[in-house]
C-alpha positions in Angstrom: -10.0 -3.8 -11.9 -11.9 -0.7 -13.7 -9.8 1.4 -15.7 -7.5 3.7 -13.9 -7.6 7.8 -14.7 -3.9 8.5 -15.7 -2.9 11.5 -13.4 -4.2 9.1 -10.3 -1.1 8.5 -7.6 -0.7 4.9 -7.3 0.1 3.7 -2.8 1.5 0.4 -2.4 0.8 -1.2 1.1 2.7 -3.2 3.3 4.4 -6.4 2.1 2.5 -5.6 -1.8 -0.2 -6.9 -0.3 -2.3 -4.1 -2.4 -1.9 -1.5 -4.9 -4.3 1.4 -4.9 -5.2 4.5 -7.0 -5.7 7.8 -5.6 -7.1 11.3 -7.1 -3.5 13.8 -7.0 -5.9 16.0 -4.6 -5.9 13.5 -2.1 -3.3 12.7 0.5 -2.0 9.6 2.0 -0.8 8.5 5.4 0.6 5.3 6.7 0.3 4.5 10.5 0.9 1.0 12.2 0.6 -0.6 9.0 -2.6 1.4 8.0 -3.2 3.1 5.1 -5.4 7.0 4.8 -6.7 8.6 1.8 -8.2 11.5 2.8 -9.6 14.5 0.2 -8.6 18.0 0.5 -10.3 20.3 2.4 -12.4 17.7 4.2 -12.0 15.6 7.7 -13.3 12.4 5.7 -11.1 9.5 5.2 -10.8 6.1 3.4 -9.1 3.7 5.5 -7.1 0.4 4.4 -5.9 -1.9 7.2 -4.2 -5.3 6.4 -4.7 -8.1 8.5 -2.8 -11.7 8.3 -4.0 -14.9 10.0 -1.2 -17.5 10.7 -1.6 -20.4 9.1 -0.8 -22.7 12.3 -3.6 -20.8 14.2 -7.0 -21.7 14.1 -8.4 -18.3 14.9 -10.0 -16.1 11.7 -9.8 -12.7 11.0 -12.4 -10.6 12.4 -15.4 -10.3 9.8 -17.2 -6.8 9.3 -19.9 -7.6 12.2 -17.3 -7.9 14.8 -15.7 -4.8 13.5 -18.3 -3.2 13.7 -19.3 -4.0 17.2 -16.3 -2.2 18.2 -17.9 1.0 17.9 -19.4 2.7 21.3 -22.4 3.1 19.2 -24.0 1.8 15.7 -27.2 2.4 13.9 -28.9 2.1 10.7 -26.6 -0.8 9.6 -27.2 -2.5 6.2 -25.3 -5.4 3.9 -24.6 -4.1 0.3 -23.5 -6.1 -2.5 -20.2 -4.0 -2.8 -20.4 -4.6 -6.9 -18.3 -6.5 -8.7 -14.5 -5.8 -6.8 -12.2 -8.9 -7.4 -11.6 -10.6 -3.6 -14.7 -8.5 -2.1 -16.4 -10.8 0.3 -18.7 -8.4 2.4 -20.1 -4.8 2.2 -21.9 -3.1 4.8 -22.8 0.6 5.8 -24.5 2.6 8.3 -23.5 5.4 11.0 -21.6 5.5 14.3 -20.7 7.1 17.1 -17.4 7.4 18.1 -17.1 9.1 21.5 -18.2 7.2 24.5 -21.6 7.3 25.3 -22.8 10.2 28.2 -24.9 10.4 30.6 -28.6 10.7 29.5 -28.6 14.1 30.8 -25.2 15.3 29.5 -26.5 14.5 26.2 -29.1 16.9 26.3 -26.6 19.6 26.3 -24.1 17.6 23.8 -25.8 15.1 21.5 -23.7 12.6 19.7 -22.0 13.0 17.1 -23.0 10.3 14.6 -20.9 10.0 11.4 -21.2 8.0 8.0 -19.7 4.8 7.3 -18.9 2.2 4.6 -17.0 -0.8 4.9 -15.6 -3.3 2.2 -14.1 -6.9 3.7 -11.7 -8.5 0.9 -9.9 -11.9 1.3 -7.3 -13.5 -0.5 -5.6 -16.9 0.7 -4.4 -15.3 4.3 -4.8 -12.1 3.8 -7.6 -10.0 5.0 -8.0 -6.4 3.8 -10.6 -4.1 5.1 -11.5 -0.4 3.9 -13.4 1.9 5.3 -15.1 5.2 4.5 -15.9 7.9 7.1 -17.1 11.3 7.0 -19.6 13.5 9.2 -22.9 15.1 8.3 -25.4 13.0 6.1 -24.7 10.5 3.9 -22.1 11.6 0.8 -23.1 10.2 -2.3 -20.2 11.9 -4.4 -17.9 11.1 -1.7 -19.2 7.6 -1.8 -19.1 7.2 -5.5 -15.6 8.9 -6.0 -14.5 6.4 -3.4 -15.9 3.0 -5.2 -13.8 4.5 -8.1 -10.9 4.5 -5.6 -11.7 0.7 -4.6 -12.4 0.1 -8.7 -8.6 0.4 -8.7 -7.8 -1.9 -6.0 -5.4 -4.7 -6.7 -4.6 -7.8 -4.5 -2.6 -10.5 -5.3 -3.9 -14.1 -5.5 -0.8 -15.4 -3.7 -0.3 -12.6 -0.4 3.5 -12.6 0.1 4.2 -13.6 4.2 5.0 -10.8 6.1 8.1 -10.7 7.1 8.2 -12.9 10.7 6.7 -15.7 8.4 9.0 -15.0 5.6 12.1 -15.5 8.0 10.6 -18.4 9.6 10.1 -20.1 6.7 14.1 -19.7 5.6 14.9 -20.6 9.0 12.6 -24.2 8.3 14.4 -24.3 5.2 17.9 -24.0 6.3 17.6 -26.8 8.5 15.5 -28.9 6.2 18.7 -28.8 3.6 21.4 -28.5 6.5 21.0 -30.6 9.3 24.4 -30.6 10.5 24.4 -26.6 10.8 23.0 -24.6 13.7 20.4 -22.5 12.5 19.0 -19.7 14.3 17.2 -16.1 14.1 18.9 -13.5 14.8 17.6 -9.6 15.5 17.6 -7.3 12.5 15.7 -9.6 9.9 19.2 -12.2 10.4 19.3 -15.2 10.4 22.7 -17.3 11.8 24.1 -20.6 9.8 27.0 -22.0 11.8 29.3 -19.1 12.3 27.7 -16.4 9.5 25.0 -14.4 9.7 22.4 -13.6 6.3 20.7 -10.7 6.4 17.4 -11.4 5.0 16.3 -8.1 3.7 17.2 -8.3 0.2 15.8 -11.7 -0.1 12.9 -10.2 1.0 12.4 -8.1 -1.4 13.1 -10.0 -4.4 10.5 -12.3 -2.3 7.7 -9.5 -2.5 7.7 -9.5 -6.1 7.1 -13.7 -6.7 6.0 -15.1 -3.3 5.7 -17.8 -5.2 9.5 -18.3 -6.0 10.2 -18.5 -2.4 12.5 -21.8 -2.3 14.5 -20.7 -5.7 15.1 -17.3 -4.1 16.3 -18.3 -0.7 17.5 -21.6 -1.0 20.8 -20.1 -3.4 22.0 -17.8 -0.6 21.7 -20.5 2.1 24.0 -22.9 -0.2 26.9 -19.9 -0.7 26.8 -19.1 3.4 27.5 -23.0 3.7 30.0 -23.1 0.7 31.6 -19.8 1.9 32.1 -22.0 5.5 33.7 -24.7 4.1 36.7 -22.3 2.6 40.1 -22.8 4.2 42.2 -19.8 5.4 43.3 -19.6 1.6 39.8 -18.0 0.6 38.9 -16.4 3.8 42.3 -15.2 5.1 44.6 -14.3 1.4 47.1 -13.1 0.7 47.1 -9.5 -1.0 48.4 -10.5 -4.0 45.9 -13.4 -4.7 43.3 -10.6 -4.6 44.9 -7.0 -5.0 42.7 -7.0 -8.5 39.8 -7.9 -7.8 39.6 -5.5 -4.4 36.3 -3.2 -5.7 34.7 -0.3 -4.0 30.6 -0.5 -3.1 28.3 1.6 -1.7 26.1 0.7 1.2 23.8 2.2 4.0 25.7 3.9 6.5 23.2 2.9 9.1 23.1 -0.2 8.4 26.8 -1.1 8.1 27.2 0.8 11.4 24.3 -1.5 13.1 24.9 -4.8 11.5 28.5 -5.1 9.8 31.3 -2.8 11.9 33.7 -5.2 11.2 33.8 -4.1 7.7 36.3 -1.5 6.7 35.1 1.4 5.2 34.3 5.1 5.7 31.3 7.6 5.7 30.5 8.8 2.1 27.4 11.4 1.7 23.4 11.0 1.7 24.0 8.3 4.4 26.1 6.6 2.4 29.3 4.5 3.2 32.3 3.5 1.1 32.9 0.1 1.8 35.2 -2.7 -0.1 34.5 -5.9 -1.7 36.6 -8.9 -3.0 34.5 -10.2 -6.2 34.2 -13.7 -6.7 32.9 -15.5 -10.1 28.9 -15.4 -8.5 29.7 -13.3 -5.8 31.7 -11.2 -3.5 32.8 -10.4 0.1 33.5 -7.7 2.7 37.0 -6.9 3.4 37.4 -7.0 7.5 39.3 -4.9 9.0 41.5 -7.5 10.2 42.5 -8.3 6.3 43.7 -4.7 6.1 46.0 -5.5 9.1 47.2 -9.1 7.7 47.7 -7.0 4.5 50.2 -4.2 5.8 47.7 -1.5 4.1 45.9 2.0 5.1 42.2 2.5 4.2 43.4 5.5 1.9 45.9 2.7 0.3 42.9 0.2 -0.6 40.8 3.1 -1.5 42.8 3.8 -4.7 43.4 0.3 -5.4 39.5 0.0 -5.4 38.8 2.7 -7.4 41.6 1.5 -9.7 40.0 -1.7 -10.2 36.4 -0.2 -10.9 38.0 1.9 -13.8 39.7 -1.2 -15.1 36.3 -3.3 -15.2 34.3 -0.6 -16.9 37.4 -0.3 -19.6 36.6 -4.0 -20.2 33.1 -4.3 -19.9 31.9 0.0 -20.8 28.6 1.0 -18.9 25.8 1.2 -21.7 23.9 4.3 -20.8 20.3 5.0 -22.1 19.8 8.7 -23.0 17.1 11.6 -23.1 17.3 14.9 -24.5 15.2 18.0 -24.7 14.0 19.3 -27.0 16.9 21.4 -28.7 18.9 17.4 -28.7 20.8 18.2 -25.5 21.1 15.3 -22.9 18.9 16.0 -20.2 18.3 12.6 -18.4 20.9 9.5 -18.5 20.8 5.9 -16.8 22.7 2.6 -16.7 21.1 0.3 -19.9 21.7 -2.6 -17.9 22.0 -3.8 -14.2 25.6 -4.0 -12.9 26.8 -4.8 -8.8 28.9 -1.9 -9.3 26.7 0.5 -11.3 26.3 3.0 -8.4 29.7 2.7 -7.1 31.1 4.1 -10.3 29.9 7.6 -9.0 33.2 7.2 -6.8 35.3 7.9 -9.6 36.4 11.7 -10.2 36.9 10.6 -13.8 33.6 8.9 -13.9 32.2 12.1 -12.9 33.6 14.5 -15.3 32.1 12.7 -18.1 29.1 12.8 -16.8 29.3 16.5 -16.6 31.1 17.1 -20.1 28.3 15.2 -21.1 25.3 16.8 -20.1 27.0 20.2 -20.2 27.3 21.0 -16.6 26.2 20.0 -13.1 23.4 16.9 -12.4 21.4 15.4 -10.2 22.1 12.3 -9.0 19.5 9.1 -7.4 20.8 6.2 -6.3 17.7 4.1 -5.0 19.8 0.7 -5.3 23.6 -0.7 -5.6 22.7 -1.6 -9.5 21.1 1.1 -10.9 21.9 5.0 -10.6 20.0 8.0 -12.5 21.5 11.2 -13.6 19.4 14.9 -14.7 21.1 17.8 -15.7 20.7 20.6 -13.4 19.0 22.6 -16.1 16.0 19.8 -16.6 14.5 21.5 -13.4 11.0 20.2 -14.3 12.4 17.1 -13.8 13.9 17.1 -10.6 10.7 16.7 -9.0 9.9 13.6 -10.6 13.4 11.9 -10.7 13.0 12.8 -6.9 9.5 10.9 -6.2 10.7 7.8 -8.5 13.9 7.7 -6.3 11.6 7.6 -3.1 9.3 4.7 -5.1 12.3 2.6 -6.3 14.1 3.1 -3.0 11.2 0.8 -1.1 11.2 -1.8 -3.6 14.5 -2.7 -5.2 16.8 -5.0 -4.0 20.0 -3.8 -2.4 18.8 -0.6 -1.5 21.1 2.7 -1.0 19.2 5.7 -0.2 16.1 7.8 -1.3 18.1 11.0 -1.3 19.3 13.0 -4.5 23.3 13.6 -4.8 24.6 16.9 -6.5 27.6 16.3 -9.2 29.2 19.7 -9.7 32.8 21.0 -10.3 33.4 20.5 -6.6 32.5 16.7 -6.9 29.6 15.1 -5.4 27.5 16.4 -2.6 24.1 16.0 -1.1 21.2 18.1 -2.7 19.2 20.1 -0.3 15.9 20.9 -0.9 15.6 24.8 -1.4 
């Protein structure tokens, strides 16, 4: 990988199966799964499709010449050696027409359009990746250059994580390699049902993307809780209030989500398509409360609310959040995080009290991201220059963390928290 200028924009694609450096000027769109850099002012683009061939089938990804033939029409069509790109297995360019051919006499009044093209084939284990550069008129040296810079920046991995079908049927092989006895099965919504429970897979997924080669160690330790968690007597999944009362803990989630997958959960709407919902923590772990529970335990939601939020207070008195700090330039705090990772990091934004530290802090209202459950940022309202930023690492962090919450930004102000529009 060449050197990469440091004002580029870095574009992950699907499943990390590439990184990529971009110019600022350029844009980029995703469609289908495909990836297009295009540069301003200009109808040429640089193209980046993924293609993964199954492992159990004995069909191969498509190489550049049937790719090619796809076109209605191709001419001048050479192989290139591509220069030295790590994973590059074929380079070839010529020009095409795209429209469908016309009538011999039609074209006399409307020749074809023929327009530029380079194509670069890369392979890694199962992973095929194939870009392409298009543009109209004659060939584009500078275009062509600026783009082998972009591919100079290119980045696969030598083990492709599975996408996401393959990841779940691998933990569905898995769960009934190591438990037999259970009925395993997929379920929709990236699920996948033990016996009576149901994992959602998502999280797993992610920590996946960033070792594919952990895949065992990182499922395997969910699959043994859901089969611990089934073995529990009505002692552990039915107790009494007082076995639990302090240990009951509020925590954020996706309102979506909880909506589509976990209804049976109690817990409320919150802002920036959040919800409020509440936990029991174990030693390694913790559980939903069901609304049920709140029935068996004589309470209303407003009622465990403030024995949650009581509880969160309690466990930062014991164990304080450590928050790492940056100030402007005149020493005032401008930007503030949690040092370390903590399940409850984000749900500490619940607290009024919580909040009007933060505020006596940084002198006055902030800006709040809070891509995932562990990990929150906070930048004073008057560090507008940073807003922008805060805002575009949110969106970044948001796709890849585990336990996500939402790419929006939150306003703290006297009033409490809110959603931040943009202006």
């Amino acid at each position: 990988m060449s050197d990469v200028p440091q004002h580029w924009q870095e574009l992950t694609g699907p499943s990390n199966w590439f990184r990529v450096s971009f110019p600022p000027q350029w844009t980029s769109e995703e469609r289908e799964g495909a990836v297009a850099l295009r540069p301003p002012e200009s109808q040429a683009f640089l193209a980046i499709n993924t293609i993964w061939i199954e492992r159990s089938t004995t069909r191969s990804a498509p190489g550049l010449k049937e790719i090619i033939a796809q076109f209605p029409r191709s001419r001048n069509v050479q192989s290139l050696t591509g220069g030295a790109l790590d994973h590059l297995i074929d380079c070839q360019r010529g020009q095409a027409c795209l429209e469908p051919r016309l009538g011999w006499w039609k074209e006399l009044f409307r020749p074809p359009l023929w327009r530029c093209w380079t194509m670069w084939e890369f392979r890694s284990e199962n992973l095929c990746v194939v870009v392409t550069l298009l543009h109209d008129g004659e060939r584009d040296n500078d275009l062509e250059s600026l783009a082998r810079m972009i591919l100079g920046t290119l980045q696969i991995p030598n083990q492709p994580a599975d996408p996401p079908e393959v990841f779940a049927e691998r933990a569905l092989r898995l769960a009934r390699q190591k438990f037999p006895l259970l009925d395993c099965e997929l379920g929709g919504d990236f699920q996948l049902r033990m016996g009576s429970s149901r994992l959602n897979l998502q999280n797993f997924y992610r920590s996946y993307l960033r070792s594919p080669e952990h895949f065992e160690k990182i499922v395997l330790p969910a699959l043994t809780t859901v089969v611990q968690i089934q073995e529990w007597g009505e002692a552990q999944t039915e107790p009494p209030l007082d076995a639990v009362r302090s240990r009951i803990m509020p925590m954020l989630y996706p309102y979506e989500a909880w909506q589509k997958q976990f209804p049976e959960f109690i817990g409320s709407p919150w802002i920036g398509g959040l919800a409020i919902l509440y936990v029991v923590d174990e030693t390694n772990a913790y559980w939903y409360v069901r609304e049920s529970l709140l029935e068996k335990w004589e309470l209303t939601q407003d009622e465990l609310h403030d024995i949650a939020i009581e509880n969160l207070q309690e466990y930062f008195l014991k164990q304080p959040m450590e928050m790492a700090v940056a100030a402007n330039e005149d020493e005032t705090p401008s930007m503030l995080m949690p040092a370390t990772a903590d399940s409850y990091n984000s749900s500490r934004l619940l607290s009024h009290a919580f909040q009007g530290k933060l505020r006596e802090f940084v002198g006055g209202d902030l800006v709040i991201g809070v891509p995932g459950r562990d990990f929150f940022v906070a930048v004073s309202m008057k560090a507008d220059v940073m807003i922008d930023h805060i805002r575009e690492r949110v969106r970044e962090d948001y796709v890849h963390t585990d336990h996500p919450l939402t790419d929006r930004l939150l306003l703290i102000s006297a009033d409490g928290v809110s959603e931040l529009h943009d202006e």
